[in-house]
PyMOL Python script that loads the backbone (N, CA, C, O; Angstrom):
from pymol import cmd

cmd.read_pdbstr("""\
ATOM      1  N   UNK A   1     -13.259 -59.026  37.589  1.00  0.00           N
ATOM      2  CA  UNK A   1     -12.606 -58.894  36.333  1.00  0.00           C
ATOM      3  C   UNK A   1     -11.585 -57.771  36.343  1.00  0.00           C
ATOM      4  O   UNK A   1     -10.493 -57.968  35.810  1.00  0.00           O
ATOM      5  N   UNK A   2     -11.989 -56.105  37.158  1.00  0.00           N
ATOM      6  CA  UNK A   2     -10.633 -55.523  36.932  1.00  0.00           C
ATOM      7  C   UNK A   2      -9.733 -56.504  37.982  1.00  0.00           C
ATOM      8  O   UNK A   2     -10.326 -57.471  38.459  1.00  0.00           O
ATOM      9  N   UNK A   3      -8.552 -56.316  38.292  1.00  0.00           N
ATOM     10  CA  UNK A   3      -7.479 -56.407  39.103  1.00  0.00           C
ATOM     11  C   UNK A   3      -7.538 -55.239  39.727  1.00  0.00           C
ATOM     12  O   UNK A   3      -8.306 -54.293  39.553  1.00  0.00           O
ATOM     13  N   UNK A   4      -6.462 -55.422  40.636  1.00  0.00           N
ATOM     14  CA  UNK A   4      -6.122 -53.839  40.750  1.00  0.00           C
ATOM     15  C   UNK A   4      -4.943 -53.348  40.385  1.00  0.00           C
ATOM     16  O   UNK A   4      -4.323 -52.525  41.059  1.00  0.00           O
ATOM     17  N   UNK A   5      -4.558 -53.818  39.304  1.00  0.00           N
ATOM     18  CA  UNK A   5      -3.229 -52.951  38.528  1.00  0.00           C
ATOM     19  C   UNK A   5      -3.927 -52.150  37.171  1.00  0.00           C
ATOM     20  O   UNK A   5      -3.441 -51.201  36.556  1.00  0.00           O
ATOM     21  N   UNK A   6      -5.082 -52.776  36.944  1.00  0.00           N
ATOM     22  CA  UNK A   6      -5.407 -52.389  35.931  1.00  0.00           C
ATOM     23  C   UNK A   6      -6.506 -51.333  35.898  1.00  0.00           C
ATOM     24  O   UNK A   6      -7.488 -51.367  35.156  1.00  0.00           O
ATOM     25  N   UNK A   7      -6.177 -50.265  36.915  1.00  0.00           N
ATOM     26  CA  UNK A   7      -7.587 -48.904  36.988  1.00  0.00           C
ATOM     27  C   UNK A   7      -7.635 -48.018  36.435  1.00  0.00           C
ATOM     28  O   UNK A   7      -6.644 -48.034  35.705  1.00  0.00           O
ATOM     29  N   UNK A   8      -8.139 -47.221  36.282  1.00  0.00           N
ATOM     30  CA  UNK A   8      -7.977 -46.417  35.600  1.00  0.00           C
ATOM     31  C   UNK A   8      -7.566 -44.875  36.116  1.00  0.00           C
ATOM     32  O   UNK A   8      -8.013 -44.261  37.085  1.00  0.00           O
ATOM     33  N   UNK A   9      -6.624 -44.488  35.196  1.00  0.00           N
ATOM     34  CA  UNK A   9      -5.954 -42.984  35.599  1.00  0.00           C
ATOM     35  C   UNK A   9      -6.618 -42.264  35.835  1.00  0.00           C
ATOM     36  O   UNK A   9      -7.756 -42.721  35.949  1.00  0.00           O
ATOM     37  N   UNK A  10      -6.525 -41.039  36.029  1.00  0.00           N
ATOM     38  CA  UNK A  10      -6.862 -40.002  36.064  1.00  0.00           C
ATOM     39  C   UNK A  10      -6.026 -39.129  35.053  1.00  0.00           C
ATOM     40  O   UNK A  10      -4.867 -39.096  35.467  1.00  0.00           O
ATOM     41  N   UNK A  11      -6.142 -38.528  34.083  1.00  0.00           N
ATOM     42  CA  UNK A  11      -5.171 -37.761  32.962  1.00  0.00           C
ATOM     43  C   UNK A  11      -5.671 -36.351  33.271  1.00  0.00           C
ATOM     44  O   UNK A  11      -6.841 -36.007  33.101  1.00  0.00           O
ATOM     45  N   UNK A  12      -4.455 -35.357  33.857  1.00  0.00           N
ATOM     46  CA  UNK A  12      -4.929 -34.193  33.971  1.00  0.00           C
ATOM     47  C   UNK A  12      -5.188 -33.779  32.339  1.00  0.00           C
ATOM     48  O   UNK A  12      -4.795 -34.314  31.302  1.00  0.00           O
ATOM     49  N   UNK A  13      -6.174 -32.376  32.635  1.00  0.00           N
ATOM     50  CA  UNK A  13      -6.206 -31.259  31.128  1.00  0.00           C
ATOM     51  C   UNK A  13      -5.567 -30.449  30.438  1.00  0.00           C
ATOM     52  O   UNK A  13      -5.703 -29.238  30.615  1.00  0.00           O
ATOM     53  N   UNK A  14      -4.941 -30.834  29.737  1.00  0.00           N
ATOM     54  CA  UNK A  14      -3.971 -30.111  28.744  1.00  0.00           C
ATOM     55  C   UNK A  14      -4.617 -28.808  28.346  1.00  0.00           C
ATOM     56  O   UNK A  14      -5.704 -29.202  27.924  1.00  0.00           O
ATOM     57  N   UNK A  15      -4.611 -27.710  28.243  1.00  0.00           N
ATOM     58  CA  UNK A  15      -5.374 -27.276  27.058  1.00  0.00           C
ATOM     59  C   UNK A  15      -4.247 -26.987  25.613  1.00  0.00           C
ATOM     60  O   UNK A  15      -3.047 -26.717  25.660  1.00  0.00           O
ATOM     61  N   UNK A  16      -5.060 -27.144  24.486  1.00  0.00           N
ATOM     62  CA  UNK A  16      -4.488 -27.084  23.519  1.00  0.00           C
ATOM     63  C   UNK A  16      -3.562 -25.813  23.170  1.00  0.00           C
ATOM     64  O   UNK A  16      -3.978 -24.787  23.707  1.00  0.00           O
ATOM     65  N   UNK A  17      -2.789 -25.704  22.651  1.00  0.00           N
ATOM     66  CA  UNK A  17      -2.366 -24.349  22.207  1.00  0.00           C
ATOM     67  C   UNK A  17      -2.876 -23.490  21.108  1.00  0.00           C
ATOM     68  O   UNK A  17      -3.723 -23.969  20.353  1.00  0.00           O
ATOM     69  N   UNK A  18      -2.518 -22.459  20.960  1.00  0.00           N
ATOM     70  CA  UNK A  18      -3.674 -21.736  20.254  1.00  0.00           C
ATOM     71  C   UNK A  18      -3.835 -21.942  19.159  1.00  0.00           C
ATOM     72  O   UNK A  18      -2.749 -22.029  18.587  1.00  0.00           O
ATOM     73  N   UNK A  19      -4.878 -22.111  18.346  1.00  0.00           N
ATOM     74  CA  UNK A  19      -5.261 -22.216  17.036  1.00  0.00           C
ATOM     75  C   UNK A  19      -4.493 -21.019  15.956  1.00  0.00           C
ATOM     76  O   UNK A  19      -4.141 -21.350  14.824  1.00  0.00           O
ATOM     77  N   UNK A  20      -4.343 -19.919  16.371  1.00  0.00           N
ATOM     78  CA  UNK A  20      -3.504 -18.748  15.641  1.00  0.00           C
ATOM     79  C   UNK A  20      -2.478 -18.746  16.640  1.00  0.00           C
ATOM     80  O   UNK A  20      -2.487 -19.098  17.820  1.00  0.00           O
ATOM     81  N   UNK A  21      -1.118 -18.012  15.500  1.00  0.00           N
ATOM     82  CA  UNK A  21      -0.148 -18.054  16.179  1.00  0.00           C
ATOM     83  C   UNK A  21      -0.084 -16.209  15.690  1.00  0.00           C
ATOM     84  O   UNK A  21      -1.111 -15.646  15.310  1.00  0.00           O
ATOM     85  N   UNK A  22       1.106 -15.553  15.775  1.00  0.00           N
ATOM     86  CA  UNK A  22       1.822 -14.145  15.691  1.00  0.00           C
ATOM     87  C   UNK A  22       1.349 -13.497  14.271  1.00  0.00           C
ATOM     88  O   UNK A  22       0.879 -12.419  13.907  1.00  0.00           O
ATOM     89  N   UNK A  23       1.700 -14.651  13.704  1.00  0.00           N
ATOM     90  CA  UNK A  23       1.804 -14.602  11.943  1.00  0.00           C
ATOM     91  C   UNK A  23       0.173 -13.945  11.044  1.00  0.00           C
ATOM     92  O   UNK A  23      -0.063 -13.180  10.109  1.00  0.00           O
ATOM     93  N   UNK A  24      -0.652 -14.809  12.031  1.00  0.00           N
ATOM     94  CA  UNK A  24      -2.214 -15.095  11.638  1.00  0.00           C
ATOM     95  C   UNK A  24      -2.502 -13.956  11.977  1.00  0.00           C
ATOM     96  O   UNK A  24      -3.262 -13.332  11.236  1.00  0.00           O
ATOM     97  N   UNK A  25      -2.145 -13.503  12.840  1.00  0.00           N
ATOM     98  CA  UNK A  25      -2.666 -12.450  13.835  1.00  0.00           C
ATOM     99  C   UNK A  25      -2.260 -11.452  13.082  1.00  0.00           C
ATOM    100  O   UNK A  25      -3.034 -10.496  13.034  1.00  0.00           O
ATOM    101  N   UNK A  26      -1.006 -11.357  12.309  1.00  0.00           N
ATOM    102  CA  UNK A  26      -0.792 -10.063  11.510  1.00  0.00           C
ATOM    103  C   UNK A  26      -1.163 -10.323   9.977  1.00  0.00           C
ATOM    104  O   UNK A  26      -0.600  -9.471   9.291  1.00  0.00           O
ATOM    105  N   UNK A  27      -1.674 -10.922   9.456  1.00  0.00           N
ATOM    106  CA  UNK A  27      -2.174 -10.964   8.667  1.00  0.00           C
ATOM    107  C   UNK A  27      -3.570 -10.936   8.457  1.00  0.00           C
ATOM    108  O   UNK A  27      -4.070 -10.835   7.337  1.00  0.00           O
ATOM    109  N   UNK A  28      -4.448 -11.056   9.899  1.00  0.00           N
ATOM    110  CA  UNK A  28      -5.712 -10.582   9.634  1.00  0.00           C
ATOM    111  C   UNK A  28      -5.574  -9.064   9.944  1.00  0.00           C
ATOM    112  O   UNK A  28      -6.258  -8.372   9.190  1.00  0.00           O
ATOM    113  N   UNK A  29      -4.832  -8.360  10.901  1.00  0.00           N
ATOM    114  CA  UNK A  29      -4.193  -6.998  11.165  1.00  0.00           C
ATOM    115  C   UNK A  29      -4.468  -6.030   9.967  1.00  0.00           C
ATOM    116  O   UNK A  29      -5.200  -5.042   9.917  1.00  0.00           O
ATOM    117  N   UNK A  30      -3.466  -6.748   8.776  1.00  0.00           N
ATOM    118  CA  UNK A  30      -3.410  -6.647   7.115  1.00  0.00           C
ATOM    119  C   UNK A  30      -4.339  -6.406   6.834  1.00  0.00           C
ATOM    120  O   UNK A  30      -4.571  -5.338   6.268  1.00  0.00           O
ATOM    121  N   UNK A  31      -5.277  -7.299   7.108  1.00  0.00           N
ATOM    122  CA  UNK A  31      -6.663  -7.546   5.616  1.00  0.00           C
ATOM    123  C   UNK A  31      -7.511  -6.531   6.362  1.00  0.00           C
ATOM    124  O   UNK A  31      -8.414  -5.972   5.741  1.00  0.00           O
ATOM    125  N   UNK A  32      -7.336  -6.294   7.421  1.00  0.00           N
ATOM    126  CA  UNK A  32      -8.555  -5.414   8.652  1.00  0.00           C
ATOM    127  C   UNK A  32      -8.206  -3.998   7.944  1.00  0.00           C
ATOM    128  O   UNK A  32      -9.056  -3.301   7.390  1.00  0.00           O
ATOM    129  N   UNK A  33      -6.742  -3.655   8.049  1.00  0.00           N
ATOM    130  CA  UNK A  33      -6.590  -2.374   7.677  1.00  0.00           C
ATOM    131  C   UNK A  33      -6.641  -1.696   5.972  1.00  0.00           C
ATOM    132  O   UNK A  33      -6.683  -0.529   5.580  1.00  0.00           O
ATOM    133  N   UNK A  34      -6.616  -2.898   5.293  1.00  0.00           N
ATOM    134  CA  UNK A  34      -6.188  -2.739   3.690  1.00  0.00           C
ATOM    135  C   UNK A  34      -8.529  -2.510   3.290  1.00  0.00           C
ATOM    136  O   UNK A  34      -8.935  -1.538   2.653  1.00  0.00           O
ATOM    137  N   UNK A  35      -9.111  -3.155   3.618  1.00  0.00           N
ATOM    138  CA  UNK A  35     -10.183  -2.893   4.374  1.00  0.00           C
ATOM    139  C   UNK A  35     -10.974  -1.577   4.052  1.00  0.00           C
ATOM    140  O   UNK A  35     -11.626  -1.108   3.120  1.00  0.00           O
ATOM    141  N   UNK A  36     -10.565  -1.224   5.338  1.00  0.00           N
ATOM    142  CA  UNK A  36     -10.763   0.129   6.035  1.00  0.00           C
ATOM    143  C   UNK A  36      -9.972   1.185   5.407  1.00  0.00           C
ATOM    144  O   UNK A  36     -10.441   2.271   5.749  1.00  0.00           O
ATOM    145  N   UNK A  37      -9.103   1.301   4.737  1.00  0.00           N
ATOM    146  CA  UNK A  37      -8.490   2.214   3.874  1.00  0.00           C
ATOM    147  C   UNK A  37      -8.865   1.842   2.080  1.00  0.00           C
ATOM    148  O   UNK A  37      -8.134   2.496   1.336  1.00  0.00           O
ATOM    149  N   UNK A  38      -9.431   1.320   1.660  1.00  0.00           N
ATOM    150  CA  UNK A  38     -10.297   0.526   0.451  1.00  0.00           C
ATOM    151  C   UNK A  38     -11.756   1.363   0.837  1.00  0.00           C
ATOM    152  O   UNK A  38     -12.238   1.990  -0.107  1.00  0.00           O
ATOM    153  N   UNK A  39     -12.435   1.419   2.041  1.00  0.00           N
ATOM    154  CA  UNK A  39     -13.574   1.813   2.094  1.00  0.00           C
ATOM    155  C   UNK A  39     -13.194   3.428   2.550  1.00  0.00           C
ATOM    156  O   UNK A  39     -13.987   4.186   1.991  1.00  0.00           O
ATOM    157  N   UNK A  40     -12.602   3.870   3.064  1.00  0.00           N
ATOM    158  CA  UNK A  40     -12.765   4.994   3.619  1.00  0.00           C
ATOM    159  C   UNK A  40     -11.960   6.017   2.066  1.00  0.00           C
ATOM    160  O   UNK A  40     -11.849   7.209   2.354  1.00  0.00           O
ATOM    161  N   UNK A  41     -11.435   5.649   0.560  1.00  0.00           N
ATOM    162  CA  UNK A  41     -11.499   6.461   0.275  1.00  0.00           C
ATOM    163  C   UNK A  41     -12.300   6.198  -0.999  1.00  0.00           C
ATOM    164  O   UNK A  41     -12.415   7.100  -1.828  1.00  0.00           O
ATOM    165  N   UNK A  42     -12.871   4.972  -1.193  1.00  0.00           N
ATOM    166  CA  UNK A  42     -14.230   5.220  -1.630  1.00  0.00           C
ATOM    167  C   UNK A  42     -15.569   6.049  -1.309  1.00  0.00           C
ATOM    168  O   UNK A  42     -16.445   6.369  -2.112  1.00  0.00           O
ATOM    169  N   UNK A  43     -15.504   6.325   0.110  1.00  0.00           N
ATOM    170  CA  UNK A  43     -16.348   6.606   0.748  1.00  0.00           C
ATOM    171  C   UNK A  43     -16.984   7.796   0.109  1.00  0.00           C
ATOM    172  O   UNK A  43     -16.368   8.840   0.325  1.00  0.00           O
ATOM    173  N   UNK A  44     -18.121   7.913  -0.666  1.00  0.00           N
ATOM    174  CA  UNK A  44     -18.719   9.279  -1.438  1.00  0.00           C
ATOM    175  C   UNK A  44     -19.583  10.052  -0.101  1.00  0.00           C
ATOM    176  O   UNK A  44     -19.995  11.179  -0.375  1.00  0.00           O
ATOM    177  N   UNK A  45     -19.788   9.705   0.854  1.00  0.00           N
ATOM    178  CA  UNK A  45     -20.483  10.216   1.692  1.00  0.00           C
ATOM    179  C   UNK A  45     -19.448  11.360   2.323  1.00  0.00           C
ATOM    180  O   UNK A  45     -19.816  12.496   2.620  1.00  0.00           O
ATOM    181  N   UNK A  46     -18.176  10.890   2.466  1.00  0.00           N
ATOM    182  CA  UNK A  46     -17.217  11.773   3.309  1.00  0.00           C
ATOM    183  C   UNK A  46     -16.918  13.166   2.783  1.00  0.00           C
ATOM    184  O   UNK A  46     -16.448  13.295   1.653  1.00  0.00           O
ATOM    185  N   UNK A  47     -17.217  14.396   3.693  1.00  0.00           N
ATOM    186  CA  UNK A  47     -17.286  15.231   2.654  1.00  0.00           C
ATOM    187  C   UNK A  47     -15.499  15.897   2.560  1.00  0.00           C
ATOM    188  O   UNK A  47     -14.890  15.902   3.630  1.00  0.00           O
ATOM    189  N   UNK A  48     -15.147  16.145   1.963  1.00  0.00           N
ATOM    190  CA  UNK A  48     -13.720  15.805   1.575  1.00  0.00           C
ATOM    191  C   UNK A  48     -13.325  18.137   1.457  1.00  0.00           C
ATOM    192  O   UNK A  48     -14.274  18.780   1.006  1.00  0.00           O
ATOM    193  N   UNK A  49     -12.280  18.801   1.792  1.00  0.00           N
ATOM    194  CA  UNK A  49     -12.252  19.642   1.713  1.00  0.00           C
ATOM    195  C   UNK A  49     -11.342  20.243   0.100  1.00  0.00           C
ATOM    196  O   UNK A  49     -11.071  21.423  -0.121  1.00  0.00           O
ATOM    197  N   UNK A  50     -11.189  19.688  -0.340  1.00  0.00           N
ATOM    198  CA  UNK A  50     -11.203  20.071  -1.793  1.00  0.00           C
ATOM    199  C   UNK A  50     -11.857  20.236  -2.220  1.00  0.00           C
ATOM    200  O   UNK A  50     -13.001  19.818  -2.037  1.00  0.00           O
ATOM    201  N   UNK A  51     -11.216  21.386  -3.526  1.00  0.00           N
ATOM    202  CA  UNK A  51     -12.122  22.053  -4.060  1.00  0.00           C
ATOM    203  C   UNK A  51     -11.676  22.011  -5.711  1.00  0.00           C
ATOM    204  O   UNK A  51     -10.501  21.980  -6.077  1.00  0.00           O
ATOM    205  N   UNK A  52     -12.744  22.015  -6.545  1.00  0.00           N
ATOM    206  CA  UNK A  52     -12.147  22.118  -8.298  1.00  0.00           C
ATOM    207  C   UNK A  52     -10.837  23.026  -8.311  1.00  0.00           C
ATOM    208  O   UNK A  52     -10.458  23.996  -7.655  1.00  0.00           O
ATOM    209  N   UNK A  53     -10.397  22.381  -9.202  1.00  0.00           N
ATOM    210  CA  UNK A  53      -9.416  23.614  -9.487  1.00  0.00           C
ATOM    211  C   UNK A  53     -10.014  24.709 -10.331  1.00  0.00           C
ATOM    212  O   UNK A  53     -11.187  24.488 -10.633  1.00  0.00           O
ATOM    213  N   UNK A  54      -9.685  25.436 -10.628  1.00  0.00           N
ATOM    214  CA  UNK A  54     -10.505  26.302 -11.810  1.00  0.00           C
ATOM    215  C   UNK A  54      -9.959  26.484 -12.881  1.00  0.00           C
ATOM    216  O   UNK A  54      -8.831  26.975 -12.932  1.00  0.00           O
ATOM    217  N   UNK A  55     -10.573  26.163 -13.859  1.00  0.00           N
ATOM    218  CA  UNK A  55     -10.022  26.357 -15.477  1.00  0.00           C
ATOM    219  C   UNK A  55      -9.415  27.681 -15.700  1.00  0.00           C
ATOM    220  O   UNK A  55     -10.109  28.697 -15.730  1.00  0.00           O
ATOM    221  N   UNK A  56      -7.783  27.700 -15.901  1.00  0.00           N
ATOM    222  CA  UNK A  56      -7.236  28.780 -16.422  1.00  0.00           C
ATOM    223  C   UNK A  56      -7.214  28.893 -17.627  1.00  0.00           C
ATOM    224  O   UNK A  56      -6.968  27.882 -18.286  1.00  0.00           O
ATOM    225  N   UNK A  57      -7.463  30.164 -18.302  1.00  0.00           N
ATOM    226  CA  UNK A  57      -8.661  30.203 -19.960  1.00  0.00           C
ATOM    227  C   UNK A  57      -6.688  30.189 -20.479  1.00  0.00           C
ATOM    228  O   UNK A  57      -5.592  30.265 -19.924  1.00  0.00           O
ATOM    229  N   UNK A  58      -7.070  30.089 -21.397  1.00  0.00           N
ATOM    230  CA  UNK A  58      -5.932  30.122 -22.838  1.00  0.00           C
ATOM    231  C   UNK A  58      -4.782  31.291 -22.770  1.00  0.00           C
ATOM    232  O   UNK A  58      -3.554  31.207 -22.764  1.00  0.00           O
ATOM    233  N   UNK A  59      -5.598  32.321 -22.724  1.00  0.00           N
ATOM    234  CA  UNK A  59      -5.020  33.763 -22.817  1.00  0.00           C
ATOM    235  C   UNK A  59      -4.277  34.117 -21.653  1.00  0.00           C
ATOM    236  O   UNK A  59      -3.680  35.194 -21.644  1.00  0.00           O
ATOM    237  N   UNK A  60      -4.215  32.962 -20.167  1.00  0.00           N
ATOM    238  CA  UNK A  60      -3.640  33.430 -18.981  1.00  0.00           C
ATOM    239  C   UNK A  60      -2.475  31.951 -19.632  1.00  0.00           C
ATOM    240  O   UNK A  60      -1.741  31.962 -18.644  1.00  0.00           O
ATOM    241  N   UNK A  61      -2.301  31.620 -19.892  1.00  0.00           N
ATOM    242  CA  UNK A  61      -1.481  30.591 -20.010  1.00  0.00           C
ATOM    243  C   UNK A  61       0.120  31.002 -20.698  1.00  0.00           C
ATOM    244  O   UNK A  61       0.103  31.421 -21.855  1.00  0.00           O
ATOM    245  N   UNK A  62       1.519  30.877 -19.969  1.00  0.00           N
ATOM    246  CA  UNK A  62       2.297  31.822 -19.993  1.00  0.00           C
ATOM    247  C   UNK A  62       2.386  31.191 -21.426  1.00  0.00           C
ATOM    248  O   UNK A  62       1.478  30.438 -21.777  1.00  0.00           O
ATOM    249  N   UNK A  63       3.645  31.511 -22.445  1.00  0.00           N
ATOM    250  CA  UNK A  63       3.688  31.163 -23.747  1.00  0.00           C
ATOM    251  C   UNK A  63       4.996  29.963 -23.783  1.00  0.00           C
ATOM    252  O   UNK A  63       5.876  30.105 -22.935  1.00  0.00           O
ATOM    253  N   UNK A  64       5.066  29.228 -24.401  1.00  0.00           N
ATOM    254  CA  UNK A  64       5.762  28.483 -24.479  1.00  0.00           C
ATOM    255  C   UNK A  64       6.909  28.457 -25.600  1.00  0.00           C
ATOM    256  O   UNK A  64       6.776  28.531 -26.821  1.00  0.00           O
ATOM    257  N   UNK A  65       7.875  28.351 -24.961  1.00  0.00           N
ATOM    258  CA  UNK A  65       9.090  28.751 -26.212  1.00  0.00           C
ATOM    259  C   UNK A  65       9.947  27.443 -26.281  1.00  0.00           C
ATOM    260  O   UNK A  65      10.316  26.960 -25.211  1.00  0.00           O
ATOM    261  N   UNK A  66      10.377  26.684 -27.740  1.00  0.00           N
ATOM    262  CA  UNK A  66      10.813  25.918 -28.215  1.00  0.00           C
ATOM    263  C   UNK A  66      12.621  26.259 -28.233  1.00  0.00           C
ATOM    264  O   UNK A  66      13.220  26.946 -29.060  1.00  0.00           O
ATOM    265  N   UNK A  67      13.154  25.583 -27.126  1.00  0.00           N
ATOM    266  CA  UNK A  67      14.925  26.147 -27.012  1.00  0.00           C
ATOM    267  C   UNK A  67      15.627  25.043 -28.308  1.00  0.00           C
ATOM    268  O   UNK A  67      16.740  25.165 -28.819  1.00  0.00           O
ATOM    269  N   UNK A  68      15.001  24.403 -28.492  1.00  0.00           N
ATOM    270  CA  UNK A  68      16.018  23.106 -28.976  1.00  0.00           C
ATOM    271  C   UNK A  68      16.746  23.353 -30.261  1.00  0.00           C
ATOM    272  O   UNK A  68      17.834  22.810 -30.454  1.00  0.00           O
ATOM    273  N   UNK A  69      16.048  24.368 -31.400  1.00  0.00           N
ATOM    274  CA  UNK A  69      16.102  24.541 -31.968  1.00  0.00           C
ATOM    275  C   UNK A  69      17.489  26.131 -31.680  1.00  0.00           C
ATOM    276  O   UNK A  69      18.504  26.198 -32.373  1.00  0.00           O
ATOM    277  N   UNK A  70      17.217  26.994 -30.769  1.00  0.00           N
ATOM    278  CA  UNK A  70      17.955  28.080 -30.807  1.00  0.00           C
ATOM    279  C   UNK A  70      19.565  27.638 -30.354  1.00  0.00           C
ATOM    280  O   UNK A  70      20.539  28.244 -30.800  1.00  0.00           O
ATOM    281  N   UNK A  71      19.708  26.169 -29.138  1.00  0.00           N
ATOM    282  CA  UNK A  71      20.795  25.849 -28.985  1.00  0.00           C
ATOM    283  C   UNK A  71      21.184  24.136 -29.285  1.00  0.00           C
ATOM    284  O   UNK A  71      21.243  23.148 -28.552  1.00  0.00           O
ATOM    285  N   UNK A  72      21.325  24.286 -30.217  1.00  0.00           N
ATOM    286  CA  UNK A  72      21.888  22.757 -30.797  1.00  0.00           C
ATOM    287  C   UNK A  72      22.602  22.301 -30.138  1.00  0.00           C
ATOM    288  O   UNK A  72      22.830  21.112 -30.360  1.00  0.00           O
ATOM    289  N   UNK A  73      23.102  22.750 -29.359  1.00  0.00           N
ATOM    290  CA  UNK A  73      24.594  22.496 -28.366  1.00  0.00           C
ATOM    291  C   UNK A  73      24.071  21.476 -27.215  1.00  0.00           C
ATOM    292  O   UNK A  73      24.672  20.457 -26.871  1.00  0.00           O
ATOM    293  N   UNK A  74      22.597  22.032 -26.581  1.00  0.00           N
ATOM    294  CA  UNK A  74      22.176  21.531 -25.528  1.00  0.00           C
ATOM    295  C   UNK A  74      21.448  20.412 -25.533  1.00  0.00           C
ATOM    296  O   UNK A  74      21.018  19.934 -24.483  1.00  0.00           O
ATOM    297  N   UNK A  75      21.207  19.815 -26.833  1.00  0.00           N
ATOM    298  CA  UNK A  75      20.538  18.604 -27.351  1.00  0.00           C
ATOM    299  C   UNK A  75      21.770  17.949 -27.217  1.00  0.00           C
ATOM    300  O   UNK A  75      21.778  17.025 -26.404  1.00  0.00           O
ATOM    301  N   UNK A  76      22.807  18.193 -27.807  1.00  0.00           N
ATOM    302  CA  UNK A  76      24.081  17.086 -27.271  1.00  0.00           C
ATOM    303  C   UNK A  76      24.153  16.663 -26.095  1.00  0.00           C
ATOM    304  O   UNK A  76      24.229  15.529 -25.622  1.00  0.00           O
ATOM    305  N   UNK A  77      24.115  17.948 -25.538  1.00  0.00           N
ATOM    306  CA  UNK A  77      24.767  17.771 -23.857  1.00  0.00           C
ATOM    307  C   UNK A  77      23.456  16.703 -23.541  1.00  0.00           C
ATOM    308  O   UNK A  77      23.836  15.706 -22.927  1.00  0.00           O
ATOM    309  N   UNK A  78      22.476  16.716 -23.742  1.00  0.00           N
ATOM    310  CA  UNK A  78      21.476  16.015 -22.903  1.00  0.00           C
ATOM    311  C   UNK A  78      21.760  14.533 -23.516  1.00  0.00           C
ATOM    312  O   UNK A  78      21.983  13.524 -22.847  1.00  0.00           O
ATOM    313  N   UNK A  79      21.699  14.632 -25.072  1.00  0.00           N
ATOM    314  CA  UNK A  79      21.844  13.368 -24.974  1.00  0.00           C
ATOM    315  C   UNK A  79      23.518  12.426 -24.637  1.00  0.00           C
ATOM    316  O   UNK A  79      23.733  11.225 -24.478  1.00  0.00           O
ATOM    317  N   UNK A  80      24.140  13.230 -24.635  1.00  0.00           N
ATOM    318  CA  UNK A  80      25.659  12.736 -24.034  1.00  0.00           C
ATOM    319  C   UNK A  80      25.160  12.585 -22.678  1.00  0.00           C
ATOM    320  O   UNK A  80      25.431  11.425 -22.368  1.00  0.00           O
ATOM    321  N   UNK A  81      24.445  13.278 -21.508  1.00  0.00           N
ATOM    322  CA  UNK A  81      24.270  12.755 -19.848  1.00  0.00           C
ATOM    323  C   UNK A  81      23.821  11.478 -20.377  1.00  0.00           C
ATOM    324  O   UNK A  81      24.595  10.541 -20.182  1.00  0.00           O
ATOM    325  N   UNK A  82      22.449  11.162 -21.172  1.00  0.00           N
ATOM    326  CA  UNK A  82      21.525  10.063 -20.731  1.00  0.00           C
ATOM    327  C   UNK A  82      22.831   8.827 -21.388  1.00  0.00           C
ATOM    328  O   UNK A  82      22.949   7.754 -20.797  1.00  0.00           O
ATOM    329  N   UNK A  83      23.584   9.094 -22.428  1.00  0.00           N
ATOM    330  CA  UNK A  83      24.728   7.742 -23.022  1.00  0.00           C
ATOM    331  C   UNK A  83      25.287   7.737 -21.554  1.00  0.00           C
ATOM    332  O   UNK A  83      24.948   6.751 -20.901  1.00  0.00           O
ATOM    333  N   UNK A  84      25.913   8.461 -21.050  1.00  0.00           N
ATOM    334  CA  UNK A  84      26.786   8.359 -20.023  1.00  0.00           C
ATOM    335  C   UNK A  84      26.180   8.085 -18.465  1.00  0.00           C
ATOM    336  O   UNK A  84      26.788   8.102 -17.395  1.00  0.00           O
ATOM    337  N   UNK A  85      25.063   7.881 -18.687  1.00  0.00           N
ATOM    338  CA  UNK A  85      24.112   7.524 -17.117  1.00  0.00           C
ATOM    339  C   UNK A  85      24.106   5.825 -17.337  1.00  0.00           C
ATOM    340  O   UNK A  85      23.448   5.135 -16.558  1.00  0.00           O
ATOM    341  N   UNK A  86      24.669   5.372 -18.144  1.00  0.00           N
ATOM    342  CA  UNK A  86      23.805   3.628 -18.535  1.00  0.00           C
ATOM    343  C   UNK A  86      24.801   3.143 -17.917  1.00  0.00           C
ATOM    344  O   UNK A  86      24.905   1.925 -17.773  1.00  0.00           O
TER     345      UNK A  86
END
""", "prot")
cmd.dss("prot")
cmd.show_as("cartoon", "prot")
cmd.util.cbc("prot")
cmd.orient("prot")
């Protein structure tokens, strides 16, 4: 029943090409590092070298002086830059 035209090949093995390409590869890169920087500054275990700041009381606090009122002039000028910035 075969002939002999009709035998069968031999088909060498291809192998496939890769399932990920450049793209995949940098986008798991992405998610690996976004990750690892998500956990590492959550991290409450890490002991971190900062320190409180310390409450400066009332009485050290320099005094604050209201100009707007002593130069009327300079409320123009400011608001003439911000008309003239648009």
């Amino acid at each position: 029943m075969n002939s002999p035209d009709t035998k069968a090949k031999a088909v060498p093995y291809r192998p496939r090409r890769a399932a990920l390409n450049w793209v995949d590869y940098l986008v798991i890169a992405a998610t690996v590092l976004t990750f690892v920087a998500v956990v590492a500054a959550n991290n409450p275990h890490v002991a971190r070298a900062q320190t409180r700041a310390t409450i400066i009381p009332a009485a050290e606090l320099p005094t604050q002086v209201a100009q707007g009122m002593d130069q009327p002039g300079l409320i123009k000028a400011k608001i003439g830059l911000a008309l003239a910035g648009r």
